[in-house]
N, C-alpha and C positions, 0 to 999 in steps of 0.2 A: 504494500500500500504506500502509497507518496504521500512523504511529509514535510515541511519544512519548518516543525519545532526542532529543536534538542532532546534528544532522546535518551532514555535511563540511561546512565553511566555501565560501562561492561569492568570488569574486573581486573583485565591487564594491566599493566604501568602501562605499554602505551595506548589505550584505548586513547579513541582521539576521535572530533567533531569536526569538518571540516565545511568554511561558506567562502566560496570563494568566488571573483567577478572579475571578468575583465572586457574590456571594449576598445575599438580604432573609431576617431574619429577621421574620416579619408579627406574632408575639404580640408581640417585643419592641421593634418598629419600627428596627430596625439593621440598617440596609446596607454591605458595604462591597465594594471592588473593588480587586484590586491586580495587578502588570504586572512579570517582569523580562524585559527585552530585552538579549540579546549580538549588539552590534556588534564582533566581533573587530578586521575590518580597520581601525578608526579606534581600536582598543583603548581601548575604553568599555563601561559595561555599564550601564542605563537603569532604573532602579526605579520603580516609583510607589507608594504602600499609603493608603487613603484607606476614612473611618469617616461614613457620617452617622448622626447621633444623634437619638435619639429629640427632644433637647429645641430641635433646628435646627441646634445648633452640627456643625462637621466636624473631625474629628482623621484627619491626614494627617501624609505626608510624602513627599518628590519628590525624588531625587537623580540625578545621575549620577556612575560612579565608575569608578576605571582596570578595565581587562579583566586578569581575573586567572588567565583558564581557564575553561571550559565549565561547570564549575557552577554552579546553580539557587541561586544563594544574592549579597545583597547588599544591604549598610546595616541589617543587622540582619533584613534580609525572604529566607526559605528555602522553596524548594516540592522536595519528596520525594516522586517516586513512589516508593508500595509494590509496587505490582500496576500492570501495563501494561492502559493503557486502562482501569480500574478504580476503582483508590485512590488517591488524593494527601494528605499532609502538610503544611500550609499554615503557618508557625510566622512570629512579629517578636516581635522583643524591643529596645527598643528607646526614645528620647524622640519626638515626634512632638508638631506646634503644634495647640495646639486655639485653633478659632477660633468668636470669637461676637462678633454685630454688631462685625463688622472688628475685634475684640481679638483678639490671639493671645498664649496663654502653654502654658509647656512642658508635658505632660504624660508620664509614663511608661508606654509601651503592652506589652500581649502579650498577642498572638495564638499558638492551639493547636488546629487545625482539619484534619477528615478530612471529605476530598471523594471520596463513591463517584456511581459512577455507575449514573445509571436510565437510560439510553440508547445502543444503541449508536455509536461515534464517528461524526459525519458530518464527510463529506470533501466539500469545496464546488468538487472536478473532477465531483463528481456532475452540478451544474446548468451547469458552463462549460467552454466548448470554443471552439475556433476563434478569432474577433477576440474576442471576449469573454474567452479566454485570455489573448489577445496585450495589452490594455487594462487586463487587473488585474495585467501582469506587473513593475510600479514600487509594487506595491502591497502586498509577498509572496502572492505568487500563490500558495502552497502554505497550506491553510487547515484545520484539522480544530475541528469544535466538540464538547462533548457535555454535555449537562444532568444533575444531579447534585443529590445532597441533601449539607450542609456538618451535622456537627456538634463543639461543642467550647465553648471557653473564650474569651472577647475580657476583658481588662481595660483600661481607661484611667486608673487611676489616679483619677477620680473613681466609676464605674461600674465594675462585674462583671456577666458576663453568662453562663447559660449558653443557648449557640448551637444553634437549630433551624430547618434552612434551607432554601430550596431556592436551587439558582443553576446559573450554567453556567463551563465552564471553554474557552478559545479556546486554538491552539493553531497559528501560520506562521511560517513562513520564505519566505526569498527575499529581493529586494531595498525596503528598505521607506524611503519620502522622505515624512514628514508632511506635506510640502506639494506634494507630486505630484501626488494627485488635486486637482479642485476642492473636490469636498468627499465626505463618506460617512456615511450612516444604516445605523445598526448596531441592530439591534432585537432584544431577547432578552422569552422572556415566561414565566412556569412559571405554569401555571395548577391543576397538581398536579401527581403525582409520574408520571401517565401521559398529561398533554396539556400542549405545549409549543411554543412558535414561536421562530424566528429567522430577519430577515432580515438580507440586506445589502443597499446599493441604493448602488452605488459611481459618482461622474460623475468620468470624468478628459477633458476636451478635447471636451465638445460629447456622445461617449459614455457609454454608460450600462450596468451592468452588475447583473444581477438574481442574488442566490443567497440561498439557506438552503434551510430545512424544516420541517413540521409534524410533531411528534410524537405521536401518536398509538394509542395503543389498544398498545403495543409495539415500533412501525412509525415509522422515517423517510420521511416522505414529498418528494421534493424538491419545492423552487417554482420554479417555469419565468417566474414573470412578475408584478409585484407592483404595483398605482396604490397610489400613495401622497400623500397629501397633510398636509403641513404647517405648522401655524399658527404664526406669531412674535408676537413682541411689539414692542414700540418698538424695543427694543435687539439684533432681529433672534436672541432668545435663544426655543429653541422652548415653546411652551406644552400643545400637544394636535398630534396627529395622529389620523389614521384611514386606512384603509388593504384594499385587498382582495389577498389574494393568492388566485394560481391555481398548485396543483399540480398534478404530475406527472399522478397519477390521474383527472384533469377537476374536481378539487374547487374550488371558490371560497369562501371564509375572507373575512367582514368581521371586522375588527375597529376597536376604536377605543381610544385612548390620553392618560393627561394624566398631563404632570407632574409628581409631587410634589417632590421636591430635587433639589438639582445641585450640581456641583462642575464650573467652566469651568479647562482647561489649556492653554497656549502653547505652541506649538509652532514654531520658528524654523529655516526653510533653513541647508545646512551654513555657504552664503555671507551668511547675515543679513539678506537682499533679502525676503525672504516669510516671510510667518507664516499658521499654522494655526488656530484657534481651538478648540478641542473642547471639547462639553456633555454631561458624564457624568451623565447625569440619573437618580433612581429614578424610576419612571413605572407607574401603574397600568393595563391593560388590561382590556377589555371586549368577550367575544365570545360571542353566543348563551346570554346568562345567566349565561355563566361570569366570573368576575374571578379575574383573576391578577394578577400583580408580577413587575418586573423591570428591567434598565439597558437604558435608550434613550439608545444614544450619535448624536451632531450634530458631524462636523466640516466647518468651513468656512474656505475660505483668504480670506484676505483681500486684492484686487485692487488 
């Protein structure tokens, strides 16, 4: 069943709540993505709010801070539902480093954004069951996506913006170890307000595990099975991919994919023995004529 409260806490240290959102505005070239995570049982609670800017630079900011109760709110970053499955409230207020060629100085940010949705929620038990269950269960197995239009206000203090967006908002629980899986391709695409993709393509231990959907025409359509192939660079950081996927319906989807920015984040075991790498990239899309935008996420552990 689809929800978008906070759900009984589960028992593991890292049992872990996950609301996360992000969006490209394309006339204004601003993208931004941001994540709060409640890990009660290690009473912590996981931020992330992150801006690329039209001129290259990134205004961000990453914290973690004590657990202080189940609400959607922390380091100055608030997400409000209005309406279940519907409308969300996106709000920061707050200083955040702006960074250009490797300078960073302080900037004063606020964000005032409403996230409705063009889609209905997909739930990603649609595409897995069985060991493919049992394989994304270190992963938060509990998964709800849904694509959406953002609009509103971003200021940083050098720039104002007023925000017209498209993006998507993610939404799991369960138990979540950043360096659990080997690694995971997160691929989100709006091509407009009524065609849209998302995969997952998660490796934990030799296994592989395929999920999202095509949206279309009104219609979620699940994917049952996805080749993907992706190109690095020297620094093993992705540059393009391309990709087919097959849904549910017998459809087969090319598409193809590059780069434009990125923002890499660290991520370290609770024991400090491994690390994650993740490339939260904006990345443009190419499918059948169409061009879209959207976050192609790259995480990889490091052996």
């Amino acid at each position: 069943m689809h929800t978008d409260a906070v759900h009984p806490f589960g028992e593991h240290p890292h049992w872990s709540e996950s609301f996360y959102f992000n969006f490209y505005d394309r006339a204004k070239d601003v993208c931004g993505f941001m994540r709060i995570g409640l890990k009660p049982n290690l009473s912590i609670k996981e931020m992330f709010c992150y801006f690329m800017m039209p001129d290259g630079s990134v205004v961000g900011l990453r914290e973690t801070v004590p657990f202080d109760g189940p609400g959607l709110a922390a380091k100055g970053l608030k997400f409000e539902m209005l309406e279940p499955e519907r409308l969300w409230r996106l709000c920061f207020t707050g200083g955040m480093e702006r960074t250009t060629d490797r300078k960073a100085k302080k900037s004063h940010v606020e964000l005032d954004l409403r996230f409705e949705a063009l889609n209905d929620v997909f739930d990603y038990r649609s595409c897995v069951s069985g060991r493919s269950e049992e394989v994304s269960s270190k992963v938060a197995s509990e998964h709800l996506e849904q694509v959406g239009r953002l609009r509103g206000r971003l200021s940083t203090g050098l720039d104002d913006f007023e925000i017209d967006a498209l993006g998507e908002r993610d939404h799991s629980w369960g138990v979540r170890e950043w360096t659990a899986p080997k690694g995971w391709t997160w691929l989100t695409c709006q091509f407009s307000e009524s065609h849209a993709i998302n995969l997952t393509k998660l490796v934990v231990e030799g296994d592989v595990v395929d999920a999202g959907f095509i949206f279309l025409d009104g219609k979620n359509i699940p994917i049952v099975k996805a080749d993907l192939n992706v190109n690095m660079d020297f620094g093993k950081n992705p540059m393009s991919f391309d990709m087919t996927l097959h849904d549910r319906d017998g459809g087969a989807h090319r598409v193809f994919g590059s780069v434009m920015k990125r923002v890499v984040l660290q991520f370290k075991s609770h024991d400090g023995d491994l690390v994650s790498s993740m490339n939260e990239t904006l990345s443009r899309y190419n499918t059948e004529g169409k061009t879209g935008y959207g976050i192609a996420e790259f995480l990889s552990r490091t052996e």
